[in-house]
KERO-997073 format. One record per atom (N, C-alpha, C, O): residue number from 0; z negated, x, y; atom name. Coordinates in Angstrom, 2 decimals. Layout:
BEGIN
<NUM, <Z, X, Y>, CA>
...
***
This chain:
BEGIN
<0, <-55.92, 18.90, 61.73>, N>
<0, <-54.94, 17.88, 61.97>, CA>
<0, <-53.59, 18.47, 62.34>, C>
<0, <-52.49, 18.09, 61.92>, O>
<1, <-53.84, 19.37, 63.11>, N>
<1, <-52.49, 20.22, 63.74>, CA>
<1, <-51.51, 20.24, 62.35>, C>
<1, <-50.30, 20.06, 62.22>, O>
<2, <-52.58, 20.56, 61.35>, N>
<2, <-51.57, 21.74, 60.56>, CA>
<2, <-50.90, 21.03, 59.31>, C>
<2, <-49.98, 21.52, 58.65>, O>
<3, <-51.77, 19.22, 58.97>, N>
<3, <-51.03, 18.46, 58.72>, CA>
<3, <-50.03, 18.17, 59.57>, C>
<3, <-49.70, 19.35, 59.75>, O>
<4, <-49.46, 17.71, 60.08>, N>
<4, <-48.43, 17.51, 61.46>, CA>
<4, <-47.16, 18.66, 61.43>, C>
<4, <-45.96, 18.84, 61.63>, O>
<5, <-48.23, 19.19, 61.07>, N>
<5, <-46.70, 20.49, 61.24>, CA>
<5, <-45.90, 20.32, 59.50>, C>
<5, <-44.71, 20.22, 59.21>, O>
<6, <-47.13, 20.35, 58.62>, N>
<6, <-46.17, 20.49, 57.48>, CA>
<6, <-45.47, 18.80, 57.00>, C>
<6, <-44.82, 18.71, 55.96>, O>
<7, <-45.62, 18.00, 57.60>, N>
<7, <-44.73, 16.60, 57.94>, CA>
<7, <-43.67, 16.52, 58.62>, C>
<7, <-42.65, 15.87, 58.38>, O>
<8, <-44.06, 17.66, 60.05>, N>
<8, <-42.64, 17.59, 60.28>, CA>
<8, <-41.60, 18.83, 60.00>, C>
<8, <-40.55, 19.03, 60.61>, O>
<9, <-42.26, 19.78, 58.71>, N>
<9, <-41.33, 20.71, 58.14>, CA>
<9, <-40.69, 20.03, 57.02>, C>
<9, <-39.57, 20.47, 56.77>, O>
<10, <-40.92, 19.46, 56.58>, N>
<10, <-40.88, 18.35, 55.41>, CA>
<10, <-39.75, 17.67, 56.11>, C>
<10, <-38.68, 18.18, 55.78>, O>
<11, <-39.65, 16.99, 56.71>, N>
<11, <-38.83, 15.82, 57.68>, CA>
<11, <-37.75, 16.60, 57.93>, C>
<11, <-36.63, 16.19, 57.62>, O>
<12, <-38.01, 18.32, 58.77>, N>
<12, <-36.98, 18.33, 59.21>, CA>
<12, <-36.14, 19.34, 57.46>, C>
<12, <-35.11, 19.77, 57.98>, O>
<13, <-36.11, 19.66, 56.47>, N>
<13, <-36.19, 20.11, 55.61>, CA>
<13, <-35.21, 18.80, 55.07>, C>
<13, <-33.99, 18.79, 55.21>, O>
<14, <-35.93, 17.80, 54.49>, N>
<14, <-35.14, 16.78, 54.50>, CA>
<14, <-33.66, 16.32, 55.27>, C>
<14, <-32.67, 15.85, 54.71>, O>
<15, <-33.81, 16.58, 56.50>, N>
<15, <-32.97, 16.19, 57.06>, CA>
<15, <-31.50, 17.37, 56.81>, C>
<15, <-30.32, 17.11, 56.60>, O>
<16, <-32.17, 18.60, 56.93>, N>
<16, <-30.86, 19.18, 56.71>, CA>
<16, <-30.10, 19.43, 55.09>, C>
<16, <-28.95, 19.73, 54.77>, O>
<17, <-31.04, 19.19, 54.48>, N>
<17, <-30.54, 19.11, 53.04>, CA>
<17, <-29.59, 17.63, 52.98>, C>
<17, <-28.57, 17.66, 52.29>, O>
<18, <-29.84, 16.70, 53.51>, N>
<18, <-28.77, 15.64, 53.64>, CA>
<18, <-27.58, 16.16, 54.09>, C>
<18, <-26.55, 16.01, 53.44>, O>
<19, <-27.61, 16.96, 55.47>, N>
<19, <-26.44, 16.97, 55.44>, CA>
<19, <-25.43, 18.11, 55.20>, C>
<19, <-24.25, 18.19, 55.51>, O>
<20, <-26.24, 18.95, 54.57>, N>
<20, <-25.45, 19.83, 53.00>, CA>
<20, <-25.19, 19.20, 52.04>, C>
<20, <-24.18, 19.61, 51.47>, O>
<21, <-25.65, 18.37, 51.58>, N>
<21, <-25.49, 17.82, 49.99>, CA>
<21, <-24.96, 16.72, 50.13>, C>
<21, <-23.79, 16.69, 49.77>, O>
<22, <-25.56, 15.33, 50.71>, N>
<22, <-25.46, 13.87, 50.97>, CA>
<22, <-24.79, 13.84, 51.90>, C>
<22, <-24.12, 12.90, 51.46>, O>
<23, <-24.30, 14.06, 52.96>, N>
<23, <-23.20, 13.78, 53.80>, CA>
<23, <-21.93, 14.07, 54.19>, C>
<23, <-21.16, 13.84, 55.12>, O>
<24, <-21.98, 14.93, 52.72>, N>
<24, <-20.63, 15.50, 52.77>, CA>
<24, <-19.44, 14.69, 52.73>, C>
<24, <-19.88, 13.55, 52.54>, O>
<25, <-18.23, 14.62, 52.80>, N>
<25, <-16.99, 13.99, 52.92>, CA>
<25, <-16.44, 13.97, 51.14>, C>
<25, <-16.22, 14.96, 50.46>, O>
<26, <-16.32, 12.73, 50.78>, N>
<26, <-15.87, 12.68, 49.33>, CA>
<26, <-14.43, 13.19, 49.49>, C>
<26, <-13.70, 13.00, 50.47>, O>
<27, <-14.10, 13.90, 48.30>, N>
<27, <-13.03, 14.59, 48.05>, CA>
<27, <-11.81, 13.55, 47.83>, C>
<27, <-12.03, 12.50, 47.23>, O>
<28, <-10.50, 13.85, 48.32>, N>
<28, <-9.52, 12.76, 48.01>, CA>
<28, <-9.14, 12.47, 46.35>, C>
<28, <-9.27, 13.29, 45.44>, O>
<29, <-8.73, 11.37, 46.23>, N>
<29, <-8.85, 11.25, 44.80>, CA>
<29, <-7.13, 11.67, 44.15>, C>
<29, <-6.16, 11.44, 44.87>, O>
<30, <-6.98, 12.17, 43.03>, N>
<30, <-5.28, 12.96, 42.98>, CA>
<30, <-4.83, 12.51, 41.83>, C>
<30, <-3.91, 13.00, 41.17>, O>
<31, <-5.66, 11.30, 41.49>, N>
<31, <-4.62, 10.85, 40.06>, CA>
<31, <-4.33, 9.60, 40.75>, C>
<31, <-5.05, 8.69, 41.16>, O>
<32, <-2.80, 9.84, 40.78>, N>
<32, <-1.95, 8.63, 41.01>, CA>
<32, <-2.41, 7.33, 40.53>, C>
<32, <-3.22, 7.25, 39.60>, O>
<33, <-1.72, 5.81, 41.40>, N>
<33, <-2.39, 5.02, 40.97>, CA>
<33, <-1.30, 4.53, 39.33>, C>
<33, <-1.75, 3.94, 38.35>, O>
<34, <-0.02, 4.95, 39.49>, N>
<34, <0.56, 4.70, 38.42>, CA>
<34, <-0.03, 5.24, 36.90>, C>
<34, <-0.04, 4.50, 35.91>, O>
<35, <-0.48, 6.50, 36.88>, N>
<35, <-1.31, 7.14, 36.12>, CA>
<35, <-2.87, 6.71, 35.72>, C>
<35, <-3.71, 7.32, 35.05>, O>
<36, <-2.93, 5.50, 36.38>, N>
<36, <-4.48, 4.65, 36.57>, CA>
<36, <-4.05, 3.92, 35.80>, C>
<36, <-4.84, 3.67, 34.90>, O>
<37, <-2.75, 3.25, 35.72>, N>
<37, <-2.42, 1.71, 35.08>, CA>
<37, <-1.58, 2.38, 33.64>, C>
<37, <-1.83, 1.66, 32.67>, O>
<38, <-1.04, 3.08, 33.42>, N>
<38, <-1.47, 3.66, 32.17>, CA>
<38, <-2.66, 3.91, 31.43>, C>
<38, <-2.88, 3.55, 30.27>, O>
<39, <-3.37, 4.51, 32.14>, N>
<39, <-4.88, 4.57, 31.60>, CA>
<39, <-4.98, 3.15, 31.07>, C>
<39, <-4.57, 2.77, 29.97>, O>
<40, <-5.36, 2.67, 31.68>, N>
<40, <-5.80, 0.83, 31.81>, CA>
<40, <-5.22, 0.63, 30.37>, C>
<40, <-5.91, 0.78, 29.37>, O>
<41, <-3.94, 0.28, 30.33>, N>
<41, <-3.13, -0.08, 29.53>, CA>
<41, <-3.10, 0.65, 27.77>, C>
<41, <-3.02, 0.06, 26.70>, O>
<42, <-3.21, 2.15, 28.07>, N>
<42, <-3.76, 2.66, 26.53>, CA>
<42, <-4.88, 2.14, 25.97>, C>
<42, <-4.91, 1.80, 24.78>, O>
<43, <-6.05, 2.02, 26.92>, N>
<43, <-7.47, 1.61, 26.59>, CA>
<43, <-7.40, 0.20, 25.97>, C>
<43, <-8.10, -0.25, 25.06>, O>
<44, <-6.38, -0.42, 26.66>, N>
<44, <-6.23, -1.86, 25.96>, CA>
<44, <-6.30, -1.90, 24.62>, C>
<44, <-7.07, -2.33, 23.75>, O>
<45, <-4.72, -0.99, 24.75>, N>
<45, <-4.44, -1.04, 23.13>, CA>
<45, <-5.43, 0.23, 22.48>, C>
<45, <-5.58, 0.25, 21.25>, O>
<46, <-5.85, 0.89, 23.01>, N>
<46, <-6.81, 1.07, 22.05>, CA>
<46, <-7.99, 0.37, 21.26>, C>
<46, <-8.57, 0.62, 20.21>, O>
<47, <-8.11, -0.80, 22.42>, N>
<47, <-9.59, -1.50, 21.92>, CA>
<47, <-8.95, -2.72, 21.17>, C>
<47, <-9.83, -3.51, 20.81>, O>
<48, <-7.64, -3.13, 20.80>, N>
<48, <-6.85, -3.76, 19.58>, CA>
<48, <-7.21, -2.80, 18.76>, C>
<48, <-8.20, -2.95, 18.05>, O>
<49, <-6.49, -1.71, 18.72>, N>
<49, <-6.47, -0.89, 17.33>, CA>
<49, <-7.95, -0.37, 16.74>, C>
<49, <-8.06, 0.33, 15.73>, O>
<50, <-8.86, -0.75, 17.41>, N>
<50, <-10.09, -0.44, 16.96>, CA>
<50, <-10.55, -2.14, 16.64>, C>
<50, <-10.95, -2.26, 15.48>, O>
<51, <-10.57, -2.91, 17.11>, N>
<51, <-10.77, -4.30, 16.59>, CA>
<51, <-10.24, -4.17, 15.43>, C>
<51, <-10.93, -3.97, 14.43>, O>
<52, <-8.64, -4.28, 15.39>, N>
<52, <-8.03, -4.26, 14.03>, CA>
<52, <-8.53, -3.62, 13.21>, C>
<52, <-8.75, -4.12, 12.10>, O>
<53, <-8.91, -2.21, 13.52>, N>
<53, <-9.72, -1.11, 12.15>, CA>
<53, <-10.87, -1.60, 12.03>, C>
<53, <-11.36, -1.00, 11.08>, O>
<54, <-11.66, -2.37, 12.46>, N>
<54, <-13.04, -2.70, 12.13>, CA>
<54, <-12.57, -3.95, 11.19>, C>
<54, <-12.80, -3.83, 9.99>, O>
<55, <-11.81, -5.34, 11.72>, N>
<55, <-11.48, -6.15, 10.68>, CA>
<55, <-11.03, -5.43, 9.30>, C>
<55, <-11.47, -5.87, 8.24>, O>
<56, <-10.00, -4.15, 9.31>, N>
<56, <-9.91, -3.78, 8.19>, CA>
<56, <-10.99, -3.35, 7.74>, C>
<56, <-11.28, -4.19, 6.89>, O>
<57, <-11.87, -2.50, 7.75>, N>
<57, <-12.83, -2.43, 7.36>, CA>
<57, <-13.91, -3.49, 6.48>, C>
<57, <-14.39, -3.68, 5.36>, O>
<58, <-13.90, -3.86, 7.42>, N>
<58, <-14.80, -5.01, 6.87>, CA>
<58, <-13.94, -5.97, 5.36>, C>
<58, <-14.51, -6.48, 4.40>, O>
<59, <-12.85, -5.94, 5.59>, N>
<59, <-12.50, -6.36, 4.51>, CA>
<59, <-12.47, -5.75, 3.52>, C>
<59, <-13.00, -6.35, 2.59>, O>
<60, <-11.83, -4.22, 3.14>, N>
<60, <-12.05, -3.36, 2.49>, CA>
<60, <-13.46, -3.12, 1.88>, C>
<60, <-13.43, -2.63, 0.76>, O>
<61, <-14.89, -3.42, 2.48>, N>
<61, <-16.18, -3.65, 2.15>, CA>
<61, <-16.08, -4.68, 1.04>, C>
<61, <-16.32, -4.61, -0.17>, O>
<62, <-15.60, -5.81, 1.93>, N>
<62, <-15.57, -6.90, 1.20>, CA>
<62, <-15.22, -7.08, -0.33>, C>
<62, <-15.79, -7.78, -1.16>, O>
<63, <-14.12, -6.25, -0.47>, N>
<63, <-13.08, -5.69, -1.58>, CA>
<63, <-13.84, -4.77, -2.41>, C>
<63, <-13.85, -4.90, -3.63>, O>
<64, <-14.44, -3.88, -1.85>, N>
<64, <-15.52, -2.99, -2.76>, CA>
<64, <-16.41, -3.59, -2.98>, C>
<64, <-16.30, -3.62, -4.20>, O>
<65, <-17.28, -4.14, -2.76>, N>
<65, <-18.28, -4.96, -3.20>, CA>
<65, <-17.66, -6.02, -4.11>, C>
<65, <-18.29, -6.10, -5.17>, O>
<66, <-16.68, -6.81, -4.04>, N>
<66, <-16.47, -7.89, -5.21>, CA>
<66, <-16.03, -6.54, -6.54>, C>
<66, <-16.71, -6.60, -7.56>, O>
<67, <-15.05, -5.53, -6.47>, N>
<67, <-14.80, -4.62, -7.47>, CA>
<67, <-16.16, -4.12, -7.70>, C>
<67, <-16.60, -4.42, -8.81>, O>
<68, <-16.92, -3.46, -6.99>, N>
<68, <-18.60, -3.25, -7.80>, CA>
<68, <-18.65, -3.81, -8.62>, C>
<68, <-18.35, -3.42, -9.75>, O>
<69, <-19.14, -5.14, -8.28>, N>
<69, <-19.74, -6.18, -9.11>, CA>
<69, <-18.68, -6.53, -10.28>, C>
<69, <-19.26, -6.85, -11.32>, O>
<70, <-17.55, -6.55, -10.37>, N>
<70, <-16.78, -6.69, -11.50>, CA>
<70, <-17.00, -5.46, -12.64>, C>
<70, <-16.85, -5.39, -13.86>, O>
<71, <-17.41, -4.59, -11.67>, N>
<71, <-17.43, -3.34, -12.54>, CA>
<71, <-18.81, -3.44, -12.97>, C>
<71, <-19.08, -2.75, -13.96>, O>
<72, <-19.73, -4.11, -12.49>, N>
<72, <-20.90, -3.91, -13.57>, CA>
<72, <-21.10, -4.77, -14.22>, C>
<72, <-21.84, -4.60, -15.19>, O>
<73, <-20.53, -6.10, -13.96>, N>
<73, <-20.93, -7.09, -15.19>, CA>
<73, <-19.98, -6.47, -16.45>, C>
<73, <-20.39, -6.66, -17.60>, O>
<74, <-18.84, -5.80, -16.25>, N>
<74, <-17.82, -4.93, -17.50>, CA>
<74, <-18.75, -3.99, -18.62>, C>
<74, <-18.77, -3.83, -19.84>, O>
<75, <-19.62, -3.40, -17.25>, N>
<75, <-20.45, -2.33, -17.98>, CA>
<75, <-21.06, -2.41, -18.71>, C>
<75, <-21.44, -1.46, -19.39>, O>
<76, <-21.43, -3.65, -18.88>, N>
<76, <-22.48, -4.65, -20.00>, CA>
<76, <-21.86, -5.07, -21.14>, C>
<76, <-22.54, -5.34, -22.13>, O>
<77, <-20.55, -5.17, -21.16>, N>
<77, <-19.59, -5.33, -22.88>, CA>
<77, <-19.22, -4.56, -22.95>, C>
<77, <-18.08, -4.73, -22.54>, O>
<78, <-19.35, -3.39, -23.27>, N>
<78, <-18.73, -2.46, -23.64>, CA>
<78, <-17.92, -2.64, -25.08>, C>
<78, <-16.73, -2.34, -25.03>, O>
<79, <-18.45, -3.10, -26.35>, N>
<79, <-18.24, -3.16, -27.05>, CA>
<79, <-16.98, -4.54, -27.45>, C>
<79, <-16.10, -4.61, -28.31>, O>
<80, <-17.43, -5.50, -26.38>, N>
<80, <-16.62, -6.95, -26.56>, CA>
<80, <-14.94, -6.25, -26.08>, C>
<80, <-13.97, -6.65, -26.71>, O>
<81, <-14.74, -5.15, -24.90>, N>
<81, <-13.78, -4.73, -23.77>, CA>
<81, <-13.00, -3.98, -24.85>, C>
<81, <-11.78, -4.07, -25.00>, O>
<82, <-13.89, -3.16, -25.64>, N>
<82, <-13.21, -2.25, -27.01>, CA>
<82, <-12.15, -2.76, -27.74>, C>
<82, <-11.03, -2.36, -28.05>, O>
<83, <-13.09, -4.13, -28.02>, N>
<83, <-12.22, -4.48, -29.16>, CA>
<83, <-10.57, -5.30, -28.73>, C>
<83, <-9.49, -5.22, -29.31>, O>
<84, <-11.00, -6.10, -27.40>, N>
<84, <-9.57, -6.63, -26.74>, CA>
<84, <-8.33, -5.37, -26.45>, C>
<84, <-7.11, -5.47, -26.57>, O>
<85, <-9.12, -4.25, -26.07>, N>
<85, <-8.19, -2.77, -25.83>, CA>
<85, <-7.35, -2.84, -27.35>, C>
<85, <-6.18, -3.19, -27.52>, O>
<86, <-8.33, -2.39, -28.35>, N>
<86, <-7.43, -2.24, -29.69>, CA>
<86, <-6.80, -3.35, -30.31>, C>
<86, <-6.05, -3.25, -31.29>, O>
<87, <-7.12, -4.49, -29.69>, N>
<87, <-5.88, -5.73, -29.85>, CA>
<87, <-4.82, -5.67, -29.12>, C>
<87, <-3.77, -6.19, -29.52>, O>
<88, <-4.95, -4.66, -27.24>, N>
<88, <-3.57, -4.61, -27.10>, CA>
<88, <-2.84, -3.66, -27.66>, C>
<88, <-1.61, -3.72, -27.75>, O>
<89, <-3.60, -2.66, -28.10>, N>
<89, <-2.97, -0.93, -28.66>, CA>
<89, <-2.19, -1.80, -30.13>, C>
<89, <-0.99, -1.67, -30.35>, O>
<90, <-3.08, -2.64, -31.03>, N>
<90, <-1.83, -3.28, -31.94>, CA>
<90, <-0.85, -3.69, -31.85>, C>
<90, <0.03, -3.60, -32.71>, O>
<91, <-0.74, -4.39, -30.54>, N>
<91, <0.39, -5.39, -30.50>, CA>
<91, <-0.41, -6.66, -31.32>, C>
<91, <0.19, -7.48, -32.01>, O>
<92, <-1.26, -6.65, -31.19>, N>
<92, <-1.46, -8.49, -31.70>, CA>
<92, <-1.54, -9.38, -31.23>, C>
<92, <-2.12, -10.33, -31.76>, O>
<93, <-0.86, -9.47, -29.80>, N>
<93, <-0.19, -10.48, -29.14>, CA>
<93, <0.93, -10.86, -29.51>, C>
<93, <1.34, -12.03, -29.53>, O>
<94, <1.50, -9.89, -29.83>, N>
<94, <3.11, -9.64, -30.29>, CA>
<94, <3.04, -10.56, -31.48>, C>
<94, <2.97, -11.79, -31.51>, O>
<95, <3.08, -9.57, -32.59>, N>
<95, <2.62, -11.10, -33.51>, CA>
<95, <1.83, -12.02, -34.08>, C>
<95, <1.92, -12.44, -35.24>, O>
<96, <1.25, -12.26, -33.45>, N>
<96, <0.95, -14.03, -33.18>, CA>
<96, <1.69, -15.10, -32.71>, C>
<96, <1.77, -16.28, -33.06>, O>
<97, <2.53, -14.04, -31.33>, N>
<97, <3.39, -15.41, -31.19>, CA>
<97, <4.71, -15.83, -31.92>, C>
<97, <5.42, -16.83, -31.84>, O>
<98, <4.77, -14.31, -32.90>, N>
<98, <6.04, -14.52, -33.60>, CA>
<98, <5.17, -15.61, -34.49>, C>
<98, <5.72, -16.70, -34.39>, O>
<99, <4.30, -15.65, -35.11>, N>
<99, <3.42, -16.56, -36.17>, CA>
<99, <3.66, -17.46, -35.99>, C>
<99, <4.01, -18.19, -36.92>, O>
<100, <3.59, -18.05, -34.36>, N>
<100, <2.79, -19.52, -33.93>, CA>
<100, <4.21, -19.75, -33.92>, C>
<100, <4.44, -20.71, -34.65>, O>
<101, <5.41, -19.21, -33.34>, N>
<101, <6.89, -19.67, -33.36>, CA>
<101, <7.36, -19.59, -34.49>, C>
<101, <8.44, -20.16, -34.33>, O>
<102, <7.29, -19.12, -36.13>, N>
<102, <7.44, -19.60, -37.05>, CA>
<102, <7.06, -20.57, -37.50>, C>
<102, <7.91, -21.28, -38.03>, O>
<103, <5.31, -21.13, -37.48>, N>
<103, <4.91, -22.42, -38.20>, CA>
<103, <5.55, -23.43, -37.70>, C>
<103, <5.84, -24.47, -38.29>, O>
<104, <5.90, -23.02, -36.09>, N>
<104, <6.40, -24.55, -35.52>, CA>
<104, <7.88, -24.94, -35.69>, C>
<104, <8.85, -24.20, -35.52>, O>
<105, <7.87, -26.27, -36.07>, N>
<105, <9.15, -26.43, -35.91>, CA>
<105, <10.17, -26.20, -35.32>, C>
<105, <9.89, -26.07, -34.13>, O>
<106, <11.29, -26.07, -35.52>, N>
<106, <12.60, -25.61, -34.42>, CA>
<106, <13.10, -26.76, -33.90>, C>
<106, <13.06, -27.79, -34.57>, O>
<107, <13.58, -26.75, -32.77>, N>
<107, <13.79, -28.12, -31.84>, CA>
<107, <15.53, -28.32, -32.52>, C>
<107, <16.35, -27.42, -32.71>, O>
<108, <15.67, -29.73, -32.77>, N>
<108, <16.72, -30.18, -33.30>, CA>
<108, <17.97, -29.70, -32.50>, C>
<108, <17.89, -29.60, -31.27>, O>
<109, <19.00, -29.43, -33.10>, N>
<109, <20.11, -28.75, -32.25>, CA>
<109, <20.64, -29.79, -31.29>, C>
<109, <20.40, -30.80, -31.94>, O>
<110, <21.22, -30.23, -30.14>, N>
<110, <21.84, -30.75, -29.70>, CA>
<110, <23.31, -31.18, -30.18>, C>
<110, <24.00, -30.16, -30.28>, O>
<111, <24.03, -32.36, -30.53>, N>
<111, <25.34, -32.04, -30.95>, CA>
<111, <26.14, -31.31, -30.25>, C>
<111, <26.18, -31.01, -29.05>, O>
<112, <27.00, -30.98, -31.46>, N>
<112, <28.11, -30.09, -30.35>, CA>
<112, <28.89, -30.79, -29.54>, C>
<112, <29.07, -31.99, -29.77>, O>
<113, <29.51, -30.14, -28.40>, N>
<113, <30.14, -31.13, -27.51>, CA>
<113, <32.04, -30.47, -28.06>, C>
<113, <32.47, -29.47, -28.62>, O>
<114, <32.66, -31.76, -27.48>, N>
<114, <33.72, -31.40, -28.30>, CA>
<114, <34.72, -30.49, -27.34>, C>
<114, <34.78, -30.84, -26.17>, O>
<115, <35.40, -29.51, -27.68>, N>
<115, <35.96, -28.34, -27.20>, CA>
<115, <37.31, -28.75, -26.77>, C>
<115, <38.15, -28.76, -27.67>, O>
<116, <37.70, -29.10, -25.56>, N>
<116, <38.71, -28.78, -25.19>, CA>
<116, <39.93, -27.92, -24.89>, C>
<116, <39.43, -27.08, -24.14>, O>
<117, <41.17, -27.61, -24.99>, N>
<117, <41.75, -26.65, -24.80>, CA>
<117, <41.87, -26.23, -23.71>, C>
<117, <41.79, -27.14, -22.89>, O>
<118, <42.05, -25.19, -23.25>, N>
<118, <42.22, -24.64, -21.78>, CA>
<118, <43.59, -25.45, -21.66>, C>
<118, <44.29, -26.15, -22.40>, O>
<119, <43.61, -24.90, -20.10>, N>
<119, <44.53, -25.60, -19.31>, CA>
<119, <45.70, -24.64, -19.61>, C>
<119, <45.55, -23.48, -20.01>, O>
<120, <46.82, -25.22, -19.39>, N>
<120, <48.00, -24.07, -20.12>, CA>
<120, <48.71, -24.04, -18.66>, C>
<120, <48.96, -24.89, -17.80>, O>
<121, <48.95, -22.39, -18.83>, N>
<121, <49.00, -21.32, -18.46>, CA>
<121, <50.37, -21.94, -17.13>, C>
<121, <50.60, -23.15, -17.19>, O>
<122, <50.92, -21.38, -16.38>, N>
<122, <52.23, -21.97, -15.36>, CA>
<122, <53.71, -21.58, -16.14>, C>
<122, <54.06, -20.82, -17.05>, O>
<123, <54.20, -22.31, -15.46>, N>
<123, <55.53, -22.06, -16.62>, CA>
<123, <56.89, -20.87, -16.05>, C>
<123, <57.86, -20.39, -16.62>, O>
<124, <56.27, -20.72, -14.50>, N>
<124, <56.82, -19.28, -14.10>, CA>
<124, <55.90, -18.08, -13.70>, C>
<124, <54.75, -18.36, -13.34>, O>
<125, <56.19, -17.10, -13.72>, N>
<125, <55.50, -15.99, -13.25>, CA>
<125, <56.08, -15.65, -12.08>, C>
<125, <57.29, -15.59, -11.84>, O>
<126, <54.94, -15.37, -11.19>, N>
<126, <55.15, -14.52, -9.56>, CA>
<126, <55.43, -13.50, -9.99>, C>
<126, <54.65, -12.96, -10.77>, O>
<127, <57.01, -12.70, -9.52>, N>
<127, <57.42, -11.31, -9.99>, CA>
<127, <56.16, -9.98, -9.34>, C>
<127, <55.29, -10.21, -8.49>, O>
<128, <56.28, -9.38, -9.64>, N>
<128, <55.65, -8.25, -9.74>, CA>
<128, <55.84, -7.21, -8.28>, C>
<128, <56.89, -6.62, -8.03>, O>
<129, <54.82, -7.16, -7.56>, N>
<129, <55.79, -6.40, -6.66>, CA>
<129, <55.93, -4.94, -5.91>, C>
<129, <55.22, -3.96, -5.68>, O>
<130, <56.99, -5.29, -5.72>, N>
<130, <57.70, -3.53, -5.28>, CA>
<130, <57.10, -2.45, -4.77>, C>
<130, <56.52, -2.69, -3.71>, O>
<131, <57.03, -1.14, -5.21>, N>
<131, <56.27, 0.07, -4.33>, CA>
<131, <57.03, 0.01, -3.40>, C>
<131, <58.12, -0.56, -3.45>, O>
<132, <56.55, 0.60, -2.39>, N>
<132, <56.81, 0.99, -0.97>, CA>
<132, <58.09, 2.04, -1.13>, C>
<132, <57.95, 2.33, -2.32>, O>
<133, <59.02, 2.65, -0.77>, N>
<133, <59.94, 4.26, -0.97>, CA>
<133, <58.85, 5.42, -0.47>, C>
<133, <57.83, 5.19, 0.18>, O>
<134, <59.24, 6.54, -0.85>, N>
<134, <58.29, 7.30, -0.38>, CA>
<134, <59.38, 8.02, 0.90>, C>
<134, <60.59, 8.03, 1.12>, O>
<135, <58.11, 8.57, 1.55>, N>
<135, <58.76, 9.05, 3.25>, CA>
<135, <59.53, 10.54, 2.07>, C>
<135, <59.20, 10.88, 0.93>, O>
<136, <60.36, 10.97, 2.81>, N>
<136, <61.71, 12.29, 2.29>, CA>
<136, <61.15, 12.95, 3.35>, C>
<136, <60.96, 14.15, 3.16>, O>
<137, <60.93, 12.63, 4.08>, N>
<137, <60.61, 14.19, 5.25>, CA>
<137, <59.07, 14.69, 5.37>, C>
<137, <57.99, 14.09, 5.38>, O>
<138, <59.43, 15.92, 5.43>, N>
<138, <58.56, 16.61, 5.46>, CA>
<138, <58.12, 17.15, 6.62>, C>
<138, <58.87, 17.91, 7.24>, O>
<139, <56.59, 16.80, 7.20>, N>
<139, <56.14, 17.32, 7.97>, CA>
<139, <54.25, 17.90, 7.36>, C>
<139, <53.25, 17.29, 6.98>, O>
<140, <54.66, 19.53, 7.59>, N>
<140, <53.54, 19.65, 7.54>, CA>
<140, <52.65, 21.07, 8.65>, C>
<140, <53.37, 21.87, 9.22>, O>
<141, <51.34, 21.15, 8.76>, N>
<141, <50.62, 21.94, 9.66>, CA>
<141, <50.67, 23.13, 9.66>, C>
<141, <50.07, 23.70, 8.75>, O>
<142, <51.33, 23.89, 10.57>, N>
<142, <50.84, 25.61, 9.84>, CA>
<142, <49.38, 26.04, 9.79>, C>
<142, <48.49, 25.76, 10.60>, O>
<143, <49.29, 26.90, 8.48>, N>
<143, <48.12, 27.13, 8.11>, CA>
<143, <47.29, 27.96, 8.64>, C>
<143, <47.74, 29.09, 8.78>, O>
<144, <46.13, 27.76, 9.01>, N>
<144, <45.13, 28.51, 9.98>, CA>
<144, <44.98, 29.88, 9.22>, C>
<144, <44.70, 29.64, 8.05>, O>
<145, <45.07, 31.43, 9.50>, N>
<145, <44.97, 32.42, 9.15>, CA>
<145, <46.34, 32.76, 9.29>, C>
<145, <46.58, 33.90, 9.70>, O>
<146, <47.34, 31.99, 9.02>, N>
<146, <48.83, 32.61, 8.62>, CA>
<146, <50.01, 32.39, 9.79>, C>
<146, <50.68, 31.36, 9.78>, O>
<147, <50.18, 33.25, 10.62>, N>
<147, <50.87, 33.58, 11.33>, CA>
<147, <52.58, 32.53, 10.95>, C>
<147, <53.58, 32.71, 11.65>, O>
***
């Protein structure tokens, strides 16, 4: 019995001083300013916008690849129908056809002409023309840098 007793209260007291090495120590002061806190705060904000925003982009961009997939494989299946519209544009047989279809059709009746008036005539004096300035006679000018 003794010798339980003893190793309970080596235990206990073992315990006890490891608390107050480790666990009772005095927390260290804290050294990031609180202004430097509310920055923090404030980047994280906008960081967790700019990551919302990149996930909506994302997701749309998915969205966008997946409808182009699928355009691209129902394409993959005419190959031959896609050929032939290509070498209708490499002809130009858009071009003429519509010159075709605008030949068979009639031309829209001209409008009459409207009747032409003469301009308005001209003033019966002229504003004279006017005078250059005289030019300045005197001469002033800088002496030239290098020349004494």
């Amino acid at each position: 019995m003794r010798n339980g007793r003893r190793v309970r209260l080596t235990w206990a007291a073992t315990v006890i001083i490891s608390m107050c090495f480790f666990g009772c120590a005095k927390a260290p002061n804290c050294k990031v300013s609180p202004v430097e806190l509310e920055e923090l705060r404030e980047d994280i904000a906008q960081l967790q916008k700019d990551l919302k925003t990149a996930r909506d982009r994302e997701a749309q961009l998915s969205a966008d690849l997946a409808t182009k997939q699928a355009d691209l494989e129902t394409k993959r299946g005419k190959p031959a129908e896609l050929r032939a519209q290509l070498d209708q544009v490499k002809k130009g047989a858009g071009k003429t056809e519509k010159a075709k279809e605008a030949a068979k059709t009639p031309a829209a009746k001209p409008a009459p002409a409207a009747t032409k008036t003469p301009p308005a005539a001209a003033p019966a004096t002229k504003a004279p023309a006017p005078t250059p300035a005289p030019k300045d006679t005197t001469k002033t000018s800088a002496p030239k840098k290098g020349n004494p």
